[in-house]
C-alpha positions as CSV (number, residue, x, y, z in Angstrom):
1,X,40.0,-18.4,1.8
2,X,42.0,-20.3,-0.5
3,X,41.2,-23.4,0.9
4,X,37.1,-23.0,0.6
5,X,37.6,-21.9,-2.9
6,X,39.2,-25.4,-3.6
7,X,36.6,-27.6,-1.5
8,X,33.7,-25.4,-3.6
9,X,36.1,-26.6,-6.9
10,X,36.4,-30.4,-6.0
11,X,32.8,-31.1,-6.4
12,X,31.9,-28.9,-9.1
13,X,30.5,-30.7,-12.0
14,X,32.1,-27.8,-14.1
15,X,33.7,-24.9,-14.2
16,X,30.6,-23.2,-15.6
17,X,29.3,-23.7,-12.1
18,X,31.9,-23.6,-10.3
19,X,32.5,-19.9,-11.7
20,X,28.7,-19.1,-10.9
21,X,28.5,-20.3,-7.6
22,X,31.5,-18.7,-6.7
23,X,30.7,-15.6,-8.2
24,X,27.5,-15.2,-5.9
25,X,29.7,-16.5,-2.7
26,X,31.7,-13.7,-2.7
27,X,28.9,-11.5,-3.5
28,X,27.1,-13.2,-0.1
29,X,30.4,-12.8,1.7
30,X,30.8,-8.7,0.5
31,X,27.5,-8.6,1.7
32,X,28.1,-10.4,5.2
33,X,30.8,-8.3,5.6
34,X,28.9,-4.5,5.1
35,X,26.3,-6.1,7.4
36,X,28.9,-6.8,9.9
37,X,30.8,-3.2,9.8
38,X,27.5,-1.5,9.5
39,X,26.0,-2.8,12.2
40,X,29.2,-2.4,14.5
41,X,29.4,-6.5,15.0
42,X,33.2,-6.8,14.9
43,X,33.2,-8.5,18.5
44,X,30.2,-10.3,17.9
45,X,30.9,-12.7,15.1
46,X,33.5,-15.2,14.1
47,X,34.9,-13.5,10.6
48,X,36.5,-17.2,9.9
49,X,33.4,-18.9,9.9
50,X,31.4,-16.0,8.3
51,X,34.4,-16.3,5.1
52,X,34.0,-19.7,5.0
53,X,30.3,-20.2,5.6
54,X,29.8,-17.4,2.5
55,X,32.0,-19.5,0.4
56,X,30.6,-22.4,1.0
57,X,27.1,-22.2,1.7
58,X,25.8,-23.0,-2.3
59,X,27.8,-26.2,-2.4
60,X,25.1,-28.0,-2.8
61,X,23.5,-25.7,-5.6
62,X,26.1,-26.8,-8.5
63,X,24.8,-29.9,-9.8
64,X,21.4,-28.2,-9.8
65,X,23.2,-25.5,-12.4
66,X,24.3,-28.3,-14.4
67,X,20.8,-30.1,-14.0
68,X,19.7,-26.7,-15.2
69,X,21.7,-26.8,-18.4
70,X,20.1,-29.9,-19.4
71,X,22.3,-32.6,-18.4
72,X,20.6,-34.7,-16.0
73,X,22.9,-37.9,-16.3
74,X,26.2,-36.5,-13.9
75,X,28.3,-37.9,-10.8
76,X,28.1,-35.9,-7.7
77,X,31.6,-35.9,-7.1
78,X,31.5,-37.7,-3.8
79,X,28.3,-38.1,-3.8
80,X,27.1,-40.6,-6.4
81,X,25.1,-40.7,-9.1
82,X,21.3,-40.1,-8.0
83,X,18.4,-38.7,-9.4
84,X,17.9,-35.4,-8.2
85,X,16.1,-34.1,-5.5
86,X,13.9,-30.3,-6.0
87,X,16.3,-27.5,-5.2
88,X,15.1,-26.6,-1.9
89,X,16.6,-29.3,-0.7
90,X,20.0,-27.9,-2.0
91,X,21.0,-26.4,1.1
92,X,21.1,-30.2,2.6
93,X,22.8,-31.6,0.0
94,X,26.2,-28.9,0.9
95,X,25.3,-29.5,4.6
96,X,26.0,-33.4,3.7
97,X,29.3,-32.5,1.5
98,X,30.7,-30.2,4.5
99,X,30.1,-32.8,6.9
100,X,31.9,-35.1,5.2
101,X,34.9,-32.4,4.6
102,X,34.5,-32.4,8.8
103,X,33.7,-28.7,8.5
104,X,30.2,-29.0,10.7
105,X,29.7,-25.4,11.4
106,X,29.8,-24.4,7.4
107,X,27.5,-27.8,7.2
108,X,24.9,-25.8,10.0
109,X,24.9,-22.6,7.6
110,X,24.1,-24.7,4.4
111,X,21.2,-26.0,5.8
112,X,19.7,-23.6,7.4
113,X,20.7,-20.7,4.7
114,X,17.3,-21.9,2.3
115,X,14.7,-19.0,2.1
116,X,15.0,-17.4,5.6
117,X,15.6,-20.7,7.0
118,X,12.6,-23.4,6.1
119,X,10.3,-24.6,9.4
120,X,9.3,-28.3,9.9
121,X,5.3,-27.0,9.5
122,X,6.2,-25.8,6.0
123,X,8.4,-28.9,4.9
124,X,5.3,-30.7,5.8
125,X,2.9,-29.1,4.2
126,X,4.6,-28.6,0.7
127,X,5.6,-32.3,0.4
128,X,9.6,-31.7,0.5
129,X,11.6,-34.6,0.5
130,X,14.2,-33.8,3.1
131,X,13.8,-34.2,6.9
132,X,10.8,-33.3,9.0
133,X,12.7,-30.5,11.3
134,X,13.4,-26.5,11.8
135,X,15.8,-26.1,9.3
136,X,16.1,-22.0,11.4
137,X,19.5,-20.1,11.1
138,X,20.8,-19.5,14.7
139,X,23.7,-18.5,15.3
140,X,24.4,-14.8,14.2
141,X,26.8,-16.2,11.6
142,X,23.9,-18.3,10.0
143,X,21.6,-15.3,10.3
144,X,24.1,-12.7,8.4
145,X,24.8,-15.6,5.8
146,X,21.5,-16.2,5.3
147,X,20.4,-12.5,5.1
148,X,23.1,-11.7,3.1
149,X,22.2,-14.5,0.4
150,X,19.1,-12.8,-0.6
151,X,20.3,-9.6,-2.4
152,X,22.8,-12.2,-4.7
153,X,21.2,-14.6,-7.6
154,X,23.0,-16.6,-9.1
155,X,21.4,-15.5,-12.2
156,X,23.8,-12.4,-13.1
157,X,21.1,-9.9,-14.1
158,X,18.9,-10.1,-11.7
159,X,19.8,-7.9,-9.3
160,X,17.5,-8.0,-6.2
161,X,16.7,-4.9,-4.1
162,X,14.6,-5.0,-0.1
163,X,11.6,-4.3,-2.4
164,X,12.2,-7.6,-4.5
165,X,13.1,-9.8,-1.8
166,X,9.7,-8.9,0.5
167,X,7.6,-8.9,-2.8
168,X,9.1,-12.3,-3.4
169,X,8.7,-13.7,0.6
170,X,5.2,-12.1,0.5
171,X,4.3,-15.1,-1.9
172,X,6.3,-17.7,0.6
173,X,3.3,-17.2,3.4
174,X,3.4,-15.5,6.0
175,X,6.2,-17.5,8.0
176,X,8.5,-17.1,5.6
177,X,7.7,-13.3,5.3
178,X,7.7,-13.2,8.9
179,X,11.8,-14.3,9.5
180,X,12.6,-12.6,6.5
181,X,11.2,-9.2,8.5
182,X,13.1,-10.6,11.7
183,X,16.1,-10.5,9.8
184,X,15.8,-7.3,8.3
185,X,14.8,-5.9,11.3
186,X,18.2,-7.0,13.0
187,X,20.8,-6.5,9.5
188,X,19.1,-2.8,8.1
């Protein structure tokens, strides 16, 4: 795990958001791994990649954090120095980062960890700059990850419960609503 921890550290802007996106990682992985023992899916899953997807699924959220804090002149370590693009579009940002660290199944849960995964119809119709494609967890790996991201903010006191999160999809549409259902459906 050690090893994740440092990638997540090498292109953090700061150890404010280092510390923050870490936090929630391990809150995503704690909760990856009670979905895992509470649904019995010991055989089913690959506990290496569900570790290391946790951990490294918000890399892409940090310079966002530090965009967030008012400091819109930074270098994506690695990256370059670019204006930013809106945060949904965080997930393929860390898929791009994890590529480049040649760790392309952690790149595959970045990108499709946003919302309960983000559909080409919806990119389309709300404008987002990213790639016109299914950006759909598949794997059951992506699915826990991206499941299990929902009940962690990265905002300390918020603390969300089923009854926040489907409040909060509700007002996503009704595809969003819908795979956040699916999932919950297969994790509860």
């Amino acid at each position: 795990m050690q090893k994740y921890v440092e990638i997540l550290r090498k292109y953090s802007p700061s150890e404010e958001s280092f510390g923050i996106v870490l936090r929630h990682s391990l809150e995503v992985l704690s909760k990856s791994i009670e979905i895992v023992s509470r649904k019995s899916l010991y055989d089913e899953v690959d506990f290496d990649l569900i570790v290391s997807g946790a951990i490294l699924h918000d890399i892409g959220a940090m310079e966002f954090i530090e965009r967030k804090k008012g400091d819109d002149d930074f270098t994506r370590k690695g990256v370059g120095k670019t204006e930013l693009p809106d945060y949904i579009c965080h997930g393929m940002i860390g898929a791009s980062i994890l590529e480049k660290e040649g760790l392309e199944r952690e790149a595959l849960i970045a990108k499709r960890h946003t919302g309960a995964g983000l559909a080409r119809e919806e990119i389309v119709a709300n404008g987002w700059d990213m790639l016109h494609e299914d950006f759909l967890p598949v794997s059951l790996e992506e699915k826990i990850i991206c499941y299990a991201d929902k009940f962690s903010s990265k905002t300390p006191s918020k603390k969300d419960t089923l009854e926040t999160i489907e409040k909060e999809f509700e007002s996503y549409g009704e595809g969003p609503l819908k795979r956040f259902l699916e999932l919950k459906e297969m994790f509860e």
